[in-house]
N, C-alpha and C positions, 0 to 999 in steps of 0.2 A: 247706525247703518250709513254707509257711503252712499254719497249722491251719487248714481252713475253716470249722472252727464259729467262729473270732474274725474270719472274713474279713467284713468287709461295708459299707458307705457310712459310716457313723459312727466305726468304726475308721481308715477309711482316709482320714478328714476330719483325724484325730489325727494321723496317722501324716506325715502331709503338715505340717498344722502345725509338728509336732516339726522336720520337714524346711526347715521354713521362718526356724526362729534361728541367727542366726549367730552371737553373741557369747554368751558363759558368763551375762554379766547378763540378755541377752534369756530365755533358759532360767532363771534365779531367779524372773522376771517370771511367766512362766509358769506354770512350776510351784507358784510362789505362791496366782496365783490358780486353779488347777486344781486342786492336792490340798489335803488338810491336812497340817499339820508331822507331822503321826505315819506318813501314808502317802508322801511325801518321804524320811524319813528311813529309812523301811523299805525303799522302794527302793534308797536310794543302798548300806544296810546288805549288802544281796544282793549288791549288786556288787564288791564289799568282800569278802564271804563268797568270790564266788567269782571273784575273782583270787588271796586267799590261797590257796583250795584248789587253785587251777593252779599256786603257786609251792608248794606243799609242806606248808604246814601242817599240823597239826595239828588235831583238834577244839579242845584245850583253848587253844593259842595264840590260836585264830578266835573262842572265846567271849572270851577274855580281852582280844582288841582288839577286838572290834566289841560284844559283850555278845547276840548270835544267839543262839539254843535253839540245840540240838543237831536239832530238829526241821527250823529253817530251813535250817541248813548241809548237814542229809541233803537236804533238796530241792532247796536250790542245786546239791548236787555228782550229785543224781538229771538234775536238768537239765543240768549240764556232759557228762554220759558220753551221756545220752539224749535230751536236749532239740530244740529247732530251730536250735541253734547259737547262738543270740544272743550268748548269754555269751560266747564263743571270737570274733565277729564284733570286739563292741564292743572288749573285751579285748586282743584283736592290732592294733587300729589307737590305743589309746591307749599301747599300750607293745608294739611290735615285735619287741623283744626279747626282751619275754619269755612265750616262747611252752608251749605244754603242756610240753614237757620241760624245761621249766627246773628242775625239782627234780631234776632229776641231777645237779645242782652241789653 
C-alpha cells in the first residue's frame, strides 16, 4: 500500500518516468541528471544494505562492504521487516532466488 502523504501528481509524474527506461543507460542518464552523485550513491548504497540483510549479514560485514552507519542499515532493515515492501518487491525480481530465507543456508 502507498503512503498517501507521498501519493500525489508529482510523485506519480516520477514514478511513471522511472517506468518509462528501459535500458540500464537510459536510467544512468537519468539519474544523472536528476540527483547528485552523493544521492545516487546513497540510494544504490540502501539497496545493497538491504539485500545483504535479506541474505544474512551482519552489521559489521554490511559496514565493511558498503561503508553504511549502523544508522542507515537499522532503517534499511526497519523498512525490510515494516516498510511498504519495496525492498522485497525490487529485490525478488532482480534475484529470484534469493528470497527472505535465504539465510538458512
Amino acid at each position: 500500500m502507498v503512503n498517501p502523504k507521498l501519493k500525489d501528481e508529482l510523485n506519480d509524474q516520477l514514478c511513471e518516468a522511472m517506468l518509462s527506461l528501459e535500458t540500464v543507460d537510459e536510467c544512468y542518464q537519468f539519474f544523472e541528471d536528476l540527483c547528485t552523485i552523493s544521492e545516487l550513491k546513497a540510494m544504490s548504497q540502501r539497496l545493497e544494505v538491504a539485500r545483504m540483510l535479506r541474505a544474512g549479514h551482519t552489521y559489521d560485514d554490511i559496514v565493511a562492504r558498503t561503508g553504511a552507519s549502523t544508522a542507515t542499515i537499522s532503517r534499511v532493515k526497519r523498512c525490510l521487516n515494516y516498510g511498504a515492501d519495496g525492498y522485497n518487491i525490487v529485490l525478488d525480481r532482480l534475484d529470484p532466488d534469493e528470497g527472505e530465507d535465504s539465510s538458512d543456508d
